[in-house]
VOMI-251588 format. One record per residue: z negated, x, y of N, C-alpha, C in turn. Coordinates in steps of 0.2 Angstrom, whole numbers, plus 5000, padded with zeros to 4 digits. Layout:
BEGIN
ZXYZXYZXY/...
END
This chain:
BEGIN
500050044994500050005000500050045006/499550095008499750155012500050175015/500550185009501350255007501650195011/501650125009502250075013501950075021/501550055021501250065029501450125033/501250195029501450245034502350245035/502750235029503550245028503550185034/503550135034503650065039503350095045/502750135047502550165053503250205056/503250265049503850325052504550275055/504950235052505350215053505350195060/504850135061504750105068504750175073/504350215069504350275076504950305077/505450325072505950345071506550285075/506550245074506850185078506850175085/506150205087505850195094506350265098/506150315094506550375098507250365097/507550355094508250345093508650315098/507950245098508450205105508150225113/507650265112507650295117508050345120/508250385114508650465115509350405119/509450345115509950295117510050285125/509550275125509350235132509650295139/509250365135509150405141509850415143/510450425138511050455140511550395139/511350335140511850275140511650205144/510850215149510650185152511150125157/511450175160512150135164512750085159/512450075156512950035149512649975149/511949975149511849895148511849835151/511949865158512349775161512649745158/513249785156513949775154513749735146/513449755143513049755135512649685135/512349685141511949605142512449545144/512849575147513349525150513649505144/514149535143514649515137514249485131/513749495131513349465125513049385126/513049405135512949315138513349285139/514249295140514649305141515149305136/515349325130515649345127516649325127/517049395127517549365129518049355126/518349285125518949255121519449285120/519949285115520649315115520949275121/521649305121521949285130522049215126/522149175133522449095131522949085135/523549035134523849035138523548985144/524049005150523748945158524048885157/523748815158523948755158524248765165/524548785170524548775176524848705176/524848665182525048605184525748585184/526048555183526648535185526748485191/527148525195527548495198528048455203/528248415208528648355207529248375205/529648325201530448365199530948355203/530748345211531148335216530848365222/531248415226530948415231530548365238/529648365239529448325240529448325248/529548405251529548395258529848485260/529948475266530348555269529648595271/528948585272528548615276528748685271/528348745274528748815273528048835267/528148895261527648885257527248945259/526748965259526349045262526149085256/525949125255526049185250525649235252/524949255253524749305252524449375247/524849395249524849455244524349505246/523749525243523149575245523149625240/523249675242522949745236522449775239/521849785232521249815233521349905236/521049925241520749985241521550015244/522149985247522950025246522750045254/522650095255522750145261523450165262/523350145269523950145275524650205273/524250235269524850305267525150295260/524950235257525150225249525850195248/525950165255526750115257527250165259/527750195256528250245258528450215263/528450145266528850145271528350155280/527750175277527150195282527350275284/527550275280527450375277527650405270/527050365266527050395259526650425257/525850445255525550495257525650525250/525850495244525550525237526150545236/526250605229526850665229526850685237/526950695242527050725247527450695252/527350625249528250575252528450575247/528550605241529050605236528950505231/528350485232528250415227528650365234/529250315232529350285234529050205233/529150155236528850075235529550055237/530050025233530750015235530449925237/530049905234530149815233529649805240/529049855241528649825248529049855253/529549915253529849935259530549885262/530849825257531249795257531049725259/530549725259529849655260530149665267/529749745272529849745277530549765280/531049785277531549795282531749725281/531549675278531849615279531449545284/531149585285530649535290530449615296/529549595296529149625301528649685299/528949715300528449785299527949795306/527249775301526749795309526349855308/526449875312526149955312525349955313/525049895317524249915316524149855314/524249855309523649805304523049835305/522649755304521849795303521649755298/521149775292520649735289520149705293/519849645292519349635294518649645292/518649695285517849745287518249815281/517849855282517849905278517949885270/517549875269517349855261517749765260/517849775252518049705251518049625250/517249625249516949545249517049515258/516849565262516549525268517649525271/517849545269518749555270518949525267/518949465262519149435258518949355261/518249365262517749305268518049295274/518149325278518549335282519249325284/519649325277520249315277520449235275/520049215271520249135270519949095276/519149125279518749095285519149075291/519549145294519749175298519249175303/518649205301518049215305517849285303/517649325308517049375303516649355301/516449385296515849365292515449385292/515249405296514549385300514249335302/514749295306514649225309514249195302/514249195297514249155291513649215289/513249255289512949315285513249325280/513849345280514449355272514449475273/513949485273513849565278514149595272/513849575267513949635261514249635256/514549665252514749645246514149645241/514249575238513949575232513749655225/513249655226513049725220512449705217/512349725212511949685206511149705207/510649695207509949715208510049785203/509749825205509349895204509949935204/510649915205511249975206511150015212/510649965220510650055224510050105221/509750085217509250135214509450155209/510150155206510250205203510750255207/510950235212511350285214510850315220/510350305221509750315224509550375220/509250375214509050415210509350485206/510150455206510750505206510750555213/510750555216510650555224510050595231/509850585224509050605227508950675227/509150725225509450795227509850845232/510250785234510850795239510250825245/510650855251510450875256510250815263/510750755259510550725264510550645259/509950635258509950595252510050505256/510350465251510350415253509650345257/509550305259508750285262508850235255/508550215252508350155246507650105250/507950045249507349985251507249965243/506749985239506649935234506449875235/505949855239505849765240506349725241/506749745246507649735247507849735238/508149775236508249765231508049735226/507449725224506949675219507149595222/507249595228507349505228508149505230/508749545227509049515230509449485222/509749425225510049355220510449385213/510749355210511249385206511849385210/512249445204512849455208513349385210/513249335203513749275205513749215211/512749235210512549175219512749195226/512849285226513249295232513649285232/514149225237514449185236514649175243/515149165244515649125252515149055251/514849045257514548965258514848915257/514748855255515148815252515248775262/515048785265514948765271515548765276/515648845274516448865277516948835276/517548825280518248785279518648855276/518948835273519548885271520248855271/520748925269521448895271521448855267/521448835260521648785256521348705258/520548715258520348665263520848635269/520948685272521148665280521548625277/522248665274523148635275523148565269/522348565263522548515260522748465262/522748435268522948365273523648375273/524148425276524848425276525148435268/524648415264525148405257525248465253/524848525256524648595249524348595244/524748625238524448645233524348715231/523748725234523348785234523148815225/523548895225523148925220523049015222/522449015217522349075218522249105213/522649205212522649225206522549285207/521949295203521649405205521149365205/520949435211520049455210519849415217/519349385214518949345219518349375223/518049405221517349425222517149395228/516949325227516749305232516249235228/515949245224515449195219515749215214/515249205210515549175202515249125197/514649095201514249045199514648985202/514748915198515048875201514948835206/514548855211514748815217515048865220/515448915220515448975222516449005219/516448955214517248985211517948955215/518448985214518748965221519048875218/519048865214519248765214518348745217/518148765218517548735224517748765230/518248805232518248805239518948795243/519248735237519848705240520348725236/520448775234521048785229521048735220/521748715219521748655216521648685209/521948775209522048805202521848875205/521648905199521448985199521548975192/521749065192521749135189521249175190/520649215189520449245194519749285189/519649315196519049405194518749395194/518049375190517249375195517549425202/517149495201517349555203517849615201/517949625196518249665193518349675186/518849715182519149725176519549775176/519349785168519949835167520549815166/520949865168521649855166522049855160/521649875156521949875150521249905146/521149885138520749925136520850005137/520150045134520250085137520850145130/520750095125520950145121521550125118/521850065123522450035122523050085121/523550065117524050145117524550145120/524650065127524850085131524750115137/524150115138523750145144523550235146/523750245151523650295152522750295157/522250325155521850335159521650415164/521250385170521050435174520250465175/519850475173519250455175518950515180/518550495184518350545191517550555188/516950605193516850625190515850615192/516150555197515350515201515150485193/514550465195514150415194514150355195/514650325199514850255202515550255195/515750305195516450285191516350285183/515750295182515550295174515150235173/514950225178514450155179515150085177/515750095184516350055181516750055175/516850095173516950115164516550075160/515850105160515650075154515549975156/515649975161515149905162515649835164/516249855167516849815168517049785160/517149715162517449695154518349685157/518649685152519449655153519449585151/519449565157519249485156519449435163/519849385161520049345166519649255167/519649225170519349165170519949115172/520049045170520648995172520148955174/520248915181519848855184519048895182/518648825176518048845175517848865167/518448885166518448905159518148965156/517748985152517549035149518149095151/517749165149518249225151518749245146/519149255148519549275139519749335143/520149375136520749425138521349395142/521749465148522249445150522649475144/523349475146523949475140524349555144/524149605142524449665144524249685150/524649735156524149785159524049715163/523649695166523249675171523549665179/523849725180524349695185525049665182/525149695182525849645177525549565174/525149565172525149485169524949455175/524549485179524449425187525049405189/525549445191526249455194526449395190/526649415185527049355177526749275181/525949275178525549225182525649215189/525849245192526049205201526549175200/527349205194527949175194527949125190/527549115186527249035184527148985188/526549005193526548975197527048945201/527548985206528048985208528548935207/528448935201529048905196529048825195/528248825195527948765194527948705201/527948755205527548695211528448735217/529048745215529548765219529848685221/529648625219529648565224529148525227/528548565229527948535232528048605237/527548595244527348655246526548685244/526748745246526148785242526048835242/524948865243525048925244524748965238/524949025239524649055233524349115238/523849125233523249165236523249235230/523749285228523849345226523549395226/522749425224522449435227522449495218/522849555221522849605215522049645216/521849655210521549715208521549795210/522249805209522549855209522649855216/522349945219522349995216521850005216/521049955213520449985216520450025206/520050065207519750095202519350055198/519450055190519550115187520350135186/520450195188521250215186521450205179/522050145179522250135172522950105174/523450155170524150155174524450135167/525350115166525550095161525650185160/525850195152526350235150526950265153/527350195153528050195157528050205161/527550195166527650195172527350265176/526850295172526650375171527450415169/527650395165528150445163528550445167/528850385170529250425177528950455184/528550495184528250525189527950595185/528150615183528150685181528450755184/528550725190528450785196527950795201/527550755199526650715201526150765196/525950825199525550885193524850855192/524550835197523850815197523650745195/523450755190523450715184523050615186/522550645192522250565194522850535199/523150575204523550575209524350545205/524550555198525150535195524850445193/524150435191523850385189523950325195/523650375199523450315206524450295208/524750345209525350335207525750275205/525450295198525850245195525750175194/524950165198524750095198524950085203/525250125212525550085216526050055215/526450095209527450065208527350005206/526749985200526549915198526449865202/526049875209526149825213526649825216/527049855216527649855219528149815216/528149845209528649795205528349725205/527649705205527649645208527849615214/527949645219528149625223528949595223/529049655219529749625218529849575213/529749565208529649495204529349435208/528849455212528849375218529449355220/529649385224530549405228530849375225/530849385217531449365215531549295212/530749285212530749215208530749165213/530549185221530849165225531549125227/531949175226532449175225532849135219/532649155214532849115209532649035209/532249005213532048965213532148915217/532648955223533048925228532548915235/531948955235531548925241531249015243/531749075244531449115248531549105254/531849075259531949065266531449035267/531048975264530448945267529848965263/529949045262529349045260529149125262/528549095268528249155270527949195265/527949265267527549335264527049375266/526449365266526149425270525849465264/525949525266525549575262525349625263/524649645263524149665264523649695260/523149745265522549775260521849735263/521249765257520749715260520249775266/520549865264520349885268520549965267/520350025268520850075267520450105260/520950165258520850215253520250215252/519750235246519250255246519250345246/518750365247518650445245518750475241/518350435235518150455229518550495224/519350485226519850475221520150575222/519750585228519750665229520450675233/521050625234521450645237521650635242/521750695247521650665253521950635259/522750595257523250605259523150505260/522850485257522850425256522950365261/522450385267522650355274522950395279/523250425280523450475283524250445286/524050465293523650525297522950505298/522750445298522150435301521550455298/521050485302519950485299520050425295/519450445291518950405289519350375283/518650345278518850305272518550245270/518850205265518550155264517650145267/517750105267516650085271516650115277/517050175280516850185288517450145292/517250125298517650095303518050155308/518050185305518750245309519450205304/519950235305520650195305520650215298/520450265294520650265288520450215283/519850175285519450115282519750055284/520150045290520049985292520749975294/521350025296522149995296522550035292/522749975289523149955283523849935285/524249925280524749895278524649815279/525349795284525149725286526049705287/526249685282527149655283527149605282/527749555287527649495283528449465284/528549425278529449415277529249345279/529849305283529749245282530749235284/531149245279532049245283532049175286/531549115283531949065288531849065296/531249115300531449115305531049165307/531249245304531049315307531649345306/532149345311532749405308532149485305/532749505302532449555300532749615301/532249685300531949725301531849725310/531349685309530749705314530349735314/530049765319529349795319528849775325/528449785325527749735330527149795330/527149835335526649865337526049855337/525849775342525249745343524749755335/524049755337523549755334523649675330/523749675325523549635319523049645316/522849585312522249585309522249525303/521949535297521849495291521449415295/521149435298520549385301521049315305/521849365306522249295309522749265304/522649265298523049225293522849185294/522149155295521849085293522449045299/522249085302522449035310523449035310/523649075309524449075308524649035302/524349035297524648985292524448925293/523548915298523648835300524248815304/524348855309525148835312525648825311/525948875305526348865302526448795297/525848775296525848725291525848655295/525448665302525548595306524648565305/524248625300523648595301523148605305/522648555306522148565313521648615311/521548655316521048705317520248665316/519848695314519248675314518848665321/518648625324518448645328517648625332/517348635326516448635326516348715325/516548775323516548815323516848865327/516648935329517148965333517749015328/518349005327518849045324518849105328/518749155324519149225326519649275326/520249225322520749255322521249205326/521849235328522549195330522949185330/523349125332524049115328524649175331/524949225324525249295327525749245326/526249205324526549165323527149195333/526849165336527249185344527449275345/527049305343527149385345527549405340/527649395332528049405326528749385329/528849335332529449315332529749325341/529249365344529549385350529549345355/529149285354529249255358528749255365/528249305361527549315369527449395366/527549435372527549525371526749535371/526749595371526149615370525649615363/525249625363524749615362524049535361/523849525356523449455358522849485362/522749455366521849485368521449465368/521149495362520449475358519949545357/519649545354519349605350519349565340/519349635340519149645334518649695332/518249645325517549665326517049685318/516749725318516449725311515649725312/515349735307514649755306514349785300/514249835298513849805292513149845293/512649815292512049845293511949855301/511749965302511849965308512350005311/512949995307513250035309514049935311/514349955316514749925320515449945323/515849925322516349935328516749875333/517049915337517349825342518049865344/518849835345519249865346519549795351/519449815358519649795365520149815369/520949785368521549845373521549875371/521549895364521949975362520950025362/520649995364520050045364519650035359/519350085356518850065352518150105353/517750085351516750075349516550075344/516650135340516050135335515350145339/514650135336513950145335513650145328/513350185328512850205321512350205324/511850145323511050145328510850185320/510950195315510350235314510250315316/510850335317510950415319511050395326/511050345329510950345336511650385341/512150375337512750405338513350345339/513850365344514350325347514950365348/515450335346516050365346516650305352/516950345354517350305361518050355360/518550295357519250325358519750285362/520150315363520750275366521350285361/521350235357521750205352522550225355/522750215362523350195365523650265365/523050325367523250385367523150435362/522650395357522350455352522450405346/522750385342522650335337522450355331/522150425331522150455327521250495327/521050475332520250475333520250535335/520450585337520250645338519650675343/519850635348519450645356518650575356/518250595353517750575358517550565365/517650505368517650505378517150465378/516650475372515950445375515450475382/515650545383515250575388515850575396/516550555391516850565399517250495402/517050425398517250385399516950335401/516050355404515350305404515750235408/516050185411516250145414516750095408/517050145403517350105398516850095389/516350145393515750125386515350085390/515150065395514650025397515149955396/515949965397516049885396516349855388/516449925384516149885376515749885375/515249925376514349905376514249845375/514249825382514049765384514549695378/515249715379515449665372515249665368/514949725364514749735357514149705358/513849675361513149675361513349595360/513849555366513849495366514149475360/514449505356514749495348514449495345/513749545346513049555341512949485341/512749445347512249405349512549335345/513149345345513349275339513449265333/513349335329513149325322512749295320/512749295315512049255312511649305311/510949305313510349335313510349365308/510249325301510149365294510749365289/510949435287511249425281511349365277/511649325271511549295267510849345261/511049385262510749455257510749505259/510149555260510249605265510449685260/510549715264510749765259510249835260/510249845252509549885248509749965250/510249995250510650065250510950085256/510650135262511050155266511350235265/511750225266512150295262512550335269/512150405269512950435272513550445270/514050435272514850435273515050505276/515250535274515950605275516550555278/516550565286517150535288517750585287/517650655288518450695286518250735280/518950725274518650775268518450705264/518650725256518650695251517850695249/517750645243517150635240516850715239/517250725237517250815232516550845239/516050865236515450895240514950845242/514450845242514050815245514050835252/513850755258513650755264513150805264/513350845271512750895275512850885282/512350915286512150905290512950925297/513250965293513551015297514350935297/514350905293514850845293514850805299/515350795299515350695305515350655298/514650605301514650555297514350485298/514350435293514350385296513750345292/513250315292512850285288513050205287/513150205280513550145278512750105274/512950055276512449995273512649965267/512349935264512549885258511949875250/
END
């Protein structure tokens, strides 16, 4: 009896170390491991999408927004090009724009993606709304808190903040807000959206609760393909964050309010395939679709074929990243075509867009370029983008449009274009570019344009911009018209032009809403010039990003 007791002791002990030794060196694995256990993901299924009318039911024009995650302003050949050297072309988004309107200063409306996603259907900032931060799970800024905690200039961690903040599903777009599908439902839209949402995932929270009739869609994120698929080429980098996304991302999609299954091959490709369903389906109702790619945010997972023709591309993440821009590309083109094939591209708007610039991470440095700064910070590397928009029934084409544009004025352009009323219990933030696109009013709109996250802020007034970082207690003053490229600091020599953003920035501050939805647990320095590669030091420009 004994011998069985001790043997059944050793084992348990034996068992306990094991999942220990488990624990220590696979820790960042069990989100992913809880989920899909609570979760679990179905083989793919097909989409019932809707049918229909088999006759053309009205001439109103259809809108199409197109968003790619993380694609910095240098990713678009017809920007510049920044990857291979210029050498990677985008034939299908450079023909987008010689066929319409190439705008040169696109802006996102925040750095980061959730509160630019809020924004873009709102056409408010999201702040007005406490929409500050993007959703992040309880105890992930302590582990990059903890990873971190060596560095020279280590990140701040609120645990209290963190212990109460929601799940990731309940940070969620307010059901309160009006969105574009809400708005145009009255002029007779059939609203769908397909990609990553990351804006709820609990159901009050999924995009058919906020006006859209059908979805395809991401909670947040997925892979592109398994990882050991034998069409996939993988990249992996060499942080903490990007091992966290590996082990914990499922490949998994959701229809309406259905369980998660598998999508059917790479992941950009099947959305594409799935928006030309779409297309296909509703080419005699009007209708918008809401295309809202994954790609190119990491984890880097590119096809085979599409790897293999870029073999003059040496650096193996840079051939990856690569290869997953030619896929949104080829989506693009597959839209176009089915457009076309379907007899309705002249009345059907295009706009396409990022939700904000490059990230760092990826080590390359070419990504937003010419401009500072990367994803999270409000220098031009984070925040202007790629902004084209085709529409042949009534933009001659190859245009180009100077003026400051912004994601934040789709809400408000596709109400006009659609003949729907503006909200008017609420203040809108963006405007109808509808007149300045078609040359009909020169200039510029004059507004500002505005972010926040935490304590760090920007406002862009006339061509002039106002960064502030009240934690470093540091301000940056450019003139966008002569330096677009941030080089000159005129905080010290232009007091008369910082006292009258000042004062805006302040009146801006004054109409947000007080608190967050969810405040954010991790502030972090940011390296504005120079890749992820090195840790922040003191000797850097840097930026203290919240979330």
């Amino acid at each position: 009896m004994k011998k069985k007791l001790l043997i059944t002791f050793v084992i348990i002990v034996l068992i306990g170390i094991v999942s220990g030794i488990w624990l220590y060196f696979n820790w960042y694995r069990l989100p992913g491991i809880i989920n899909n256990f609570k979760n679990p993901i179905a083989e793919n299924q097909p989409t019932a999408w809707q049918e229909g009318p088999s006759i053309r039911i009205s001439d109103k024009p259809n809108v199409i927004v197109i968003m790619v995650d993380d694609l910095g302003f240098n990713e678009v050949s017809t920007y510049g090009g920044g990857l291979a050297n210029g050498k990677l072309k985008t034939p299908n988004i450079d023909q987008l724009a010689a066929d319409g309107v190439l705008c040169t200063n696109g802006y996102s409306a925040s750095a980061v993606c959730s509160p630019s996603r809020a924004a873009l259907l709102t056409g408010r900032f999201a702040t007005r709304f406490g929409y500050e931060f993007t959703p992040t799970a309880k105890g992930y800024g302590k582990i990059i808190n903890y990873m971190a905690k060596d560095r020279a200039m280590p990140p701040i961690y609120r645990e209290e903040i963190d212990n109460q903040l929601p799940p990731v599903s309940d940070m969620g777009l307010p059901p309160s807000e009006i969105t574009i599908p809400e708005m145009i439902k009255p002029q007779g839209y059939h609203s769908v959206h397909v990609g990553k949402w990351h804006l709820g995932g609990s159901k009050d929270f999924i995009p058919t609760n906020h006006g859209f009739d059908e979805s395809l869609w991401i909670e947040s994120g997925s892979l592109f393909l398994p990882e050991n698929h034998p069409d996939v080429v993988n990249a992996k980098l060499t942080d903490i964050m990007d091992r966290f996304v590996w082990a914990n991302l499922p490949y998994a999609v959701q229809f309406n309010d259905s369980p998660r299954f598998k999508p059917d091959g790479h992941l950009t490709d099947y959305l594409t395939d799935e928006a030309v369903k779409v297309i296909e389906k509703n080419k005699n109702r009007p209708f918008f679709l809401n295309l809202s790619y994954w790609a190119v945010h990491r984890p880097l997972q590119a096809l085979q074929s599409d790897y293999d023709q870029l073999d003059y591309i040496e650096d193996h993440i840079e051939r990856v990243q690569a290869a997953m821009v030619l896929s949104v590309d080829r989506g693009v083109g597959k839209i176009r075509q089915a457009l076309k094939d379907n007899g309705i591209d002249d009345n059907t708007i295009i706009i396409f867009t990022s939700d904000n610039g490059a990230p760092s991470n990826l080590g390359l440095p070419d990504l937003n370029r010419p401009y500072r700064g990367w994803k999270v910070t409000f220098f031009e590397g984070g925040v202007h983008i790629p902004f084209i928009v085709g529409f042949p029934k009534s933009i001659p084409s190859g245009q180009s449009y100077e003026g400051r544009v912004s994601n934040v004025d789709i809400f408000s352009t596709v109400g006009a274009l659609t003949g729907a009323t503006l909200p008017t219990d609420r203040k809108i933030d963006g405007i109808n570019l509808l007149p300045y696109l078609l040359g009909e009013q020169e200039g510029e709109p004059d507004r500002p344009l505005f972010c926040k996250s935490g304590t760090y802020s920007f406002l862009i007034k006339n061509g002039w911009k106002l960064q502030v970082d009240e934690w470093q207690d540091k301000k940056w003053l450019f003139d966008l018209n002569t330096d677009p490229t941030e080089q000159h600091n005129l905080v010290a020599t232009e007091p008369q032009k910082l006292a009258e953003l000042s004062k805006l920035r302040q009146e801006l501050l004054s109409e947000q809403q007080s608190e967050p939805i969810w405040k954010g647990a991790l502030t972090s320095p940011v390296k504005i010039d120079g890749t992820v590669k090195g840790a922040v030091t003191r000797e850097d420009e840097y930026i203290y990003w919240t979330n």
